[in-house]
C-alpha positions as CSV (number, residue, x, y, z in Angstrom):
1,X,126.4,88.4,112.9
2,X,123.2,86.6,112.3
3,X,123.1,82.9,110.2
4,X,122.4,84.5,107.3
5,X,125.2,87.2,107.2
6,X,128.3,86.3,105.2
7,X,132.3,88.0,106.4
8,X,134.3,89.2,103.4
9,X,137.3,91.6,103.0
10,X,137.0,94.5,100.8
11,X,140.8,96.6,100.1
12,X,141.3,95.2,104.0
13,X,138.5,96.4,105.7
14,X,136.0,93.3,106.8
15,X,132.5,93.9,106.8
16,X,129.3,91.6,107.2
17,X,126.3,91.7,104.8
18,X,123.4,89.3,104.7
19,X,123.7,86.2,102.0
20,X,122.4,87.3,98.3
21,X,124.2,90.6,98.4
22,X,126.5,91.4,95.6
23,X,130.1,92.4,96.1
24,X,129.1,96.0,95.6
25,X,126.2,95.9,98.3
26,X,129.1,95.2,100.2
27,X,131.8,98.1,99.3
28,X,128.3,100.7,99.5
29,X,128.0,99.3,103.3
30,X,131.6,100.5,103.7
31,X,131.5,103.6,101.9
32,X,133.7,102.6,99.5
33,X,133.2,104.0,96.1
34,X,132.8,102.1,93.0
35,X,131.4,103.8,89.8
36,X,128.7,102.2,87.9
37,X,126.5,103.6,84.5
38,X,124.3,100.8,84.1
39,X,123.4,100.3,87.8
40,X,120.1,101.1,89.1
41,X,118.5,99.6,92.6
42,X,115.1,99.4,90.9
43,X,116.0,97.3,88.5
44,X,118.2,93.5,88.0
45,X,121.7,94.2,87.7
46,X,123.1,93.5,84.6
47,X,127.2,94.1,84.7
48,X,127.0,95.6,80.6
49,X,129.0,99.0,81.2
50,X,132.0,97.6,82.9
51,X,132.6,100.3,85.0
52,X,132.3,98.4,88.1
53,X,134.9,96.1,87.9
54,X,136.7,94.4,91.2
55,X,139.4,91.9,91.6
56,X,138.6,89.1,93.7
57,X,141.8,87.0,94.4
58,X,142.0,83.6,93.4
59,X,140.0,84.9,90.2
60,X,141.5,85.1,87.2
61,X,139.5,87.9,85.7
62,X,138.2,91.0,87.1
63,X,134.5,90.8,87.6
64,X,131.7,93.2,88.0
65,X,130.5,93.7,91.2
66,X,127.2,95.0,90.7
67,X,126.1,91.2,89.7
68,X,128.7,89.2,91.1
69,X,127.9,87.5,94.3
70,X,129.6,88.1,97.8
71,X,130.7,84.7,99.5
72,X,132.2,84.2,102.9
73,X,135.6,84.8,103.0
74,X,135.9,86.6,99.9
75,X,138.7,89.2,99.5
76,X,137.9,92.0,97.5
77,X,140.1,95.0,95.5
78,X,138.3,98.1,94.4
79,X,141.9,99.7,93.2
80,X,145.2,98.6,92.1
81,X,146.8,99.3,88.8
82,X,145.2,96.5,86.8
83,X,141.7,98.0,88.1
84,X,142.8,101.9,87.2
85,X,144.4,100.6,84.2
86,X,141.1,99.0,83.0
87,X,138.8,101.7,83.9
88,X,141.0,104.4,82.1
89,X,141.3,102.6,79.0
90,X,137.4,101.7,79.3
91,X,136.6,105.8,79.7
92,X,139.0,106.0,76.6
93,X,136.6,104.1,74.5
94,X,133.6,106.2,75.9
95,X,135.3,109.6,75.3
96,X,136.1,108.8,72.1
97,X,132.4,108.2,70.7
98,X,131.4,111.3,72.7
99,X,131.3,115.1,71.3
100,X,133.4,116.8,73.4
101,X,133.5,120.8,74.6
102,X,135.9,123.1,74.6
103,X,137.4,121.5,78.1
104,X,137.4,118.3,76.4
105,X,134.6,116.5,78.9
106,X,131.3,115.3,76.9
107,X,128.8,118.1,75.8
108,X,126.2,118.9,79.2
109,X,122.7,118.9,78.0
110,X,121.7,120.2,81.8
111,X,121.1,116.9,83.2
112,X,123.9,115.5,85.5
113,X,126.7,113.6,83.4
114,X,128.0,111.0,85.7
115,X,130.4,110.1,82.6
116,X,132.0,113.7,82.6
117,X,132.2,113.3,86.6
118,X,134.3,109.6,85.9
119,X,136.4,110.8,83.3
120,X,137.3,113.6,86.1
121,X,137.8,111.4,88.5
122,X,139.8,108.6,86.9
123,X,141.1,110.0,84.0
124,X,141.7,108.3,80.5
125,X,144.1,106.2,78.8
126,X,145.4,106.9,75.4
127,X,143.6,109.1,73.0
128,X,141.2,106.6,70.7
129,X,139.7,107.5,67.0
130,X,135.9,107.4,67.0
131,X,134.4,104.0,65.3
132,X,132.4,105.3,62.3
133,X,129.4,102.8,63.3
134,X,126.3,103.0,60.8
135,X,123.6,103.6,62.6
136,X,120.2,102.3,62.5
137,X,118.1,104.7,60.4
138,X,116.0,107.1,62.4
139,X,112.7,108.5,61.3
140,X,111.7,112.3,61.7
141,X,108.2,110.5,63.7
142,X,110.8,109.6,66.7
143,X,111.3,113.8,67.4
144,X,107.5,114.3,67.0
145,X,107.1,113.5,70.9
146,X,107.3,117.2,73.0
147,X,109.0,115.9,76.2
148,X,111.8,113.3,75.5
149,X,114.5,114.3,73.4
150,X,116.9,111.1,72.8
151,X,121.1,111.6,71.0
152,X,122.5,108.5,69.8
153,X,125.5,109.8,69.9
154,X,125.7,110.5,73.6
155,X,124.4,107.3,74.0
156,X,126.6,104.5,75.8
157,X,124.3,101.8,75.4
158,X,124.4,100.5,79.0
159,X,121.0,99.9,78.4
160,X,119.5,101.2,81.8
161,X,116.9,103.1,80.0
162,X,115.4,100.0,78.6
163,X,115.7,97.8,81.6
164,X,113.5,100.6,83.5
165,X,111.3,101.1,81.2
166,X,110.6,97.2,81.2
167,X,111.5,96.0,84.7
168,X,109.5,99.1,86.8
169,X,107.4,100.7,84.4
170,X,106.6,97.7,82.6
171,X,105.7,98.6,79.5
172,X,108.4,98.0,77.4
173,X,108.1,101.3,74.8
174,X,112.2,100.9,74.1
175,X,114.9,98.7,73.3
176,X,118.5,98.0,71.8
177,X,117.9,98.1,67.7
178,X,120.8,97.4,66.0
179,X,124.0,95.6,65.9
180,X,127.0,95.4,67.4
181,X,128.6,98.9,67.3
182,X,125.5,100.6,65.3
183,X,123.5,99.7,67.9
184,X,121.5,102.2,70.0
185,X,118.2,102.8,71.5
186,X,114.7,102.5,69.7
187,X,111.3,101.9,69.2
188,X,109.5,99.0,67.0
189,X,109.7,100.2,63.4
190,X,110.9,103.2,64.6
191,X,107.9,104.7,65.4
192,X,107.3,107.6,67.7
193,X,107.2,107.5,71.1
194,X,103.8,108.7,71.0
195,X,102.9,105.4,69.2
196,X,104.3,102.8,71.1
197,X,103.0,102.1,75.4
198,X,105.5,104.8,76.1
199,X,103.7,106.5,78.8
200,X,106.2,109.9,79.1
201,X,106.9,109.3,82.4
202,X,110.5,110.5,81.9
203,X,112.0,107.5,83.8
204,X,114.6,106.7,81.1
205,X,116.2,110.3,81.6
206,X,115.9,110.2,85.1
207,X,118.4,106.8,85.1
208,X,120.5,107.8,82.2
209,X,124.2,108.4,82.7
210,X,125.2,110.9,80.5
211,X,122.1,113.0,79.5
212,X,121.6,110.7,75.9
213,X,118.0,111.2,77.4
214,X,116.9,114.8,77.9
215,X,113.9,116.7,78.8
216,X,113.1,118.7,75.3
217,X,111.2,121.3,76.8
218,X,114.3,122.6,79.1
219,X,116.7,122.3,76.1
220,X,114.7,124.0,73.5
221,X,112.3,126.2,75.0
222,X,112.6,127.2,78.2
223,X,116.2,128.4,78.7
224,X,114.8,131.7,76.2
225,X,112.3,132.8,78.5
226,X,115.3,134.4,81.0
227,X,118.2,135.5,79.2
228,X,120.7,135.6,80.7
229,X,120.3,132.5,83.1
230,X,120.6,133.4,86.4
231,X,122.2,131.0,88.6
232,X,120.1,127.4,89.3
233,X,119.0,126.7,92.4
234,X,116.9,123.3,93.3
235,X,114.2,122.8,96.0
236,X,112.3,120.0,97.0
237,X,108.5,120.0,96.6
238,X,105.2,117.5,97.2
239,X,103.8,116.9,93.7
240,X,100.2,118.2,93.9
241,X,98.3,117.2,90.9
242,X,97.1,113.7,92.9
243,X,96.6,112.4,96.5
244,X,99.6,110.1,96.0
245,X,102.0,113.0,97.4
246,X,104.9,111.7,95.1
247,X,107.8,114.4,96.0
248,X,110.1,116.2,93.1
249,X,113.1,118.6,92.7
250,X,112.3,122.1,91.2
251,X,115.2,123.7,89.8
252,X,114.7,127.5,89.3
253,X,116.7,130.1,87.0
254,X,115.7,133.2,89.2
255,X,112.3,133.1,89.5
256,X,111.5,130.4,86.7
257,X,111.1,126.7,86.7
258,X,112.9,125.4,84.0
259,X,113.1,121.3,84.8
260,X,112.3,119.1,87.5
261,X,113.9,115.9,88.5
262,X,112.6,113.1,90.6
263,X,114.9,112.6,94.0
264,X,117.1,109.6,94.9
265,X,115.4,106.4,94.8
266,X,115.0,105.1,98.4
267,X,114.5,108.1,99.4
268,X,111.2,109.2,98.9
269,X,107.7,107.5,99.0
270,X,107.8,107.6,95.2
271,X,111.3,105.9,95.1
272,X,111.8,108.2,92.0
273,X,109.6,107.8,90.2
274,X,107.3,110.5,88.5
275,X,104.6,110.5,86.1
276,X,104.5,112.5,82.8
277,X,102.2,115.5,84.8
278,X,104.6,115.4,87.9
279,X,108.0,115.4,85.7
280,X,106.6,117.7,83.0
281,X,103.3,119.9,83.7
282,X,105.0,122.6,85.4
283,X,104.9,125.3,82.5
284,X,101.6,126.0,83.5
285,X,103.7,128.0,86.2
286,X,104.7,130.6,83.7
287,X,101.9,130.5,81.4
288,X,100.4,134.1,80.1
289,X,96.9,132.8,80.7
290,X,97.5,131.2,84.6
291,X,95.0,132.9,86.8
292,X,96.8,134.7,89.7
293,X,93.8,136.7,91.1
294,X,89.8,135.8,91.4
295,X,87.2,137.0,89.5
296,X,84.1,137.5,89.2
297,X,81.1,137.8,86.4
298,X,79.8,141.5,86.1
299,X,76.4,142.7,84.2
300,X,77.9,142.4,81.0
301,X,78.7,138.9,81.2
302,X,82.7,139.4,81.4
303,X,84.8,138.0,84.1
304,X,86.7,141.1,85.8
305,X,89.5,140.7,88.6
306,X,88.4,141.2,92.3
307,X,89.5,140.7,95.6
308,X,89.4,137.2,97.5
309,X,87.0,139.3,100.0
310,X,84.1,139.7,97.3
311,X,84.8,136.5,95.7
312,X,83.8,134.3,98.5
313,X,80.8,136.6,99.2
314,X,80.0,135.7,95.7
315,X,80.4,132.3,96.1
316,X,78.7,132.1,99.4
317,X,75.7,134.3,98.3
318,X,75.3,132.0,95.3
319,X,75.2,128.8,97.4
320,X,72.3,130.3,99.8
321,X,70.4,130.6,97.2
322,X,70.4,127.7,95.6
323,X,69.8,126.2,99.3
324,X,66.3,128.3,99.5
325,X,65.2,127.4,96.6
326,X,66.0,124.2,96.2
327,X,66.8,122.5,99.6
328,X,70.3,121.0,101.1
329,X,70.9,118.4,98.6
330,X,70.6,120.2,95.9
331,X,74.1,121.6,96.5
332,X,77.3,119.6,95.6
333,X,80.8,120.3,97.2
334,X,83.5,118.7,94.9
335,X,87.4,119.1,96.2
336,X,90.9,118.6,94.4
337,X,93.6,116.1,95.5
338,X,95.6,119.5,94.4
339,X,94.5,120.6,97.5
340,X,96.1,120.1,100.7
341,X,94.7,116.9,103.3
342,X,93.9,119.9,105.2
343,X,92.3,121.9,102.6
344,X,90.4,118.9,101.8
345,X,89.1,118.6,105.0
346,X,87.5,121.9,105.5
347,X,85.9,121.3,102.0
348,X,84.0,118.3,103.6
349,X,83.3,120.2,106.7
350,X,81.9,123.1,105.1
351,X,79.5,120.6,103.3
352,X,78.7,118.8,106.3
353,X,78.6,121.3,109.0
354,X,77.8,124.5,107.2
355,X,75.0,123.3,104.8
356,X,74.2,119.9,105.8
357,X,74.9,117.7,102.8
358,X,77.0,114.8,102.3
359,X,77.5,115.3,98.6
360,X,81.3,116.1,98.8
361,X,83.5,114.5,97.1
362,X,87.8,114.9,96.0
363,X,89.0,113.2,93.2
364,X,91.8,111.2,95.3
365,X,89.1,109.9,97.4
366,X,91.1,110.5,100.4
């Protein structure tokens, strides 16, 4: 135990963390298992959905132990029947703003629920009647957007969304709008995403808890290009449209794409974060007009398929004869950051080595 490590006792089992952890830094060091919606690592903790209430003794009310500090000494209950008996009357309340299905857990939109997987877990308490909440008025302009599709009424205003989008992207495109329960997630004046710093990145669906943020083109378009679905599969994958290498999750219906997801923050060098190209250009993959073989320009002028053989004969006939007539720098080689590091290299050795220029250039500059 070093100076700065603190001793506390969480359900009887003592562990050691390092000062200006929070109770639940704590129980994650012991594996212990606390639910959260509004918790994030990226961003501050804020302790709004109060699903991560603990009971520290000698305190007279439970406490959320995503922002509540641990202390020397401190001992800590994750479960007892006032903790269960909170959490089930607080799912309660969440269920009964939620449209259900026909197994009574909160309608999927294909994003992982982690509401449905609580209310699984810990159960409810009694049965509650909806609160008929006015909600802020919503303008057609908000739908006009072609990536993010938002439903209030999944919504559970943790307000995780809105924290990311101001705390790691930083720019601040959403908020809470509203008032007490009307109050939901917009934009300024309700405009469209595509009018406000929004930059489509996609974070807010990544972080929210029960799908209220969706991807549009996977629940409007996509699922009809393979009916029926086959079964989804997921594979991890290096982003490849720049040299930053960011890594993503592919999930495939057969042998379609039909979303991708950024990984576990932590994890991965882009701590799960994606850009609008990583987390949405992938329908290119599919596209009726993707080019899957070379070709080449006959006499008439038209571009007709050919194989790789007589392509780069083509290619390398063309560049010899600019070379004669012209000389070595009159010759350009210009790379991808689409391309491999290795790919990249052999570009700039066959411009150095082959035909003796330095003009070579990748747009990554790598």
């Amino acid at each position: 135990m070093s100076d700065n490590d603190i001793k506390l006792e969480i359900d009887g089992r003592e562990v050691e963390v390092p000062a200006g952890s929070t109770v639940l830094d704590a129980a994650r060091k012991l594996d212990i298992e606390i639910p959260t919606l509004c918790m994030d690592d990226r961003v501050d903790p804020a302790g709004c959905c109060r699903m991560c209430l603990v009971e520290v003794e000698g305190q007279r009310r439970l406490h959320p132990s995503c922002a509540y500090p641990a202390a020397e000494g401190q001992k800590v209950a994750t479960h007892n029947d006032r903790i269960d008996r909170h959490r089930k009357g607080l799912l309660s309340l969440y269920k009964a703003d939620h449209e259900l299905d026909q197994h009574g857990r909160p309608v999927s939109r294909g994003v992982h629920n982690r509401l449905a997987d609580y209310l699984d877990t810990y159960g409810t308490g009694p049965a509650l009647t909806p609160v008929d909440a006015p909600r802020v008025a919503r303008s057609e302009s908000l739908e006009t957007n072609p990536y993010i599709q938002f439903d209030p009424e999944s919504c559970v205003v943790c307000g995780l969304c809105v924290r990311y989008c101001d705390e790691v992207e930083a720019v601040s495109a959403i908020s809470l709008v509203g008032r007490g329960s009307g109050t939901t997630i917009g934009t300024a004046d309700q405009r469209s995403l595509l009018d406000t710093s929004c930059e489509l990145c996609g974070g807010c669906i990544a972080v929210c808890p029960t799908g209220a943020m969706t991807e549009k083109p996977s629940v409007t378009r996509l699922p009809q290009l393979q009916p029926p679905k086959a079964p989804t599969s997921k594979v991890r994958t290096t982003c490849n449209f720049c040299g930053v290498g960011c890594q993503l999750d592919l999930h495939t219906e057969g042998d379609q794409v039909v979303r991708v997801t950024s990984p576990k923050p932590g994890t991965t060098l882009n701590d799960g974060n994606l850009c609008v190209k990583g987390r949405f250009s992938y329908e290119f993959i599919h596209h009726d007009e993707r080019l899957t073989q070379p070709l080449v320009r006959g006499e008439d002028g038209q571009l007709h398929p050919t194989t790789w053989e007589v392509a780069i004969q083509r290619v390398a006939d063309g560049l010899r004869q600019v070379e004669a007539r012209h000389g070595t720098d009159a010759l350009g080689f210009v790379s991808s950051s689409r391309c491999t590091g290795e790919e990249n290299y052999l570009m700039q050795k066959l411009s150095r080595a082959a035909f003796g220029t330095n003009n070579c250039h990748q747009c990554a500059a790598t």
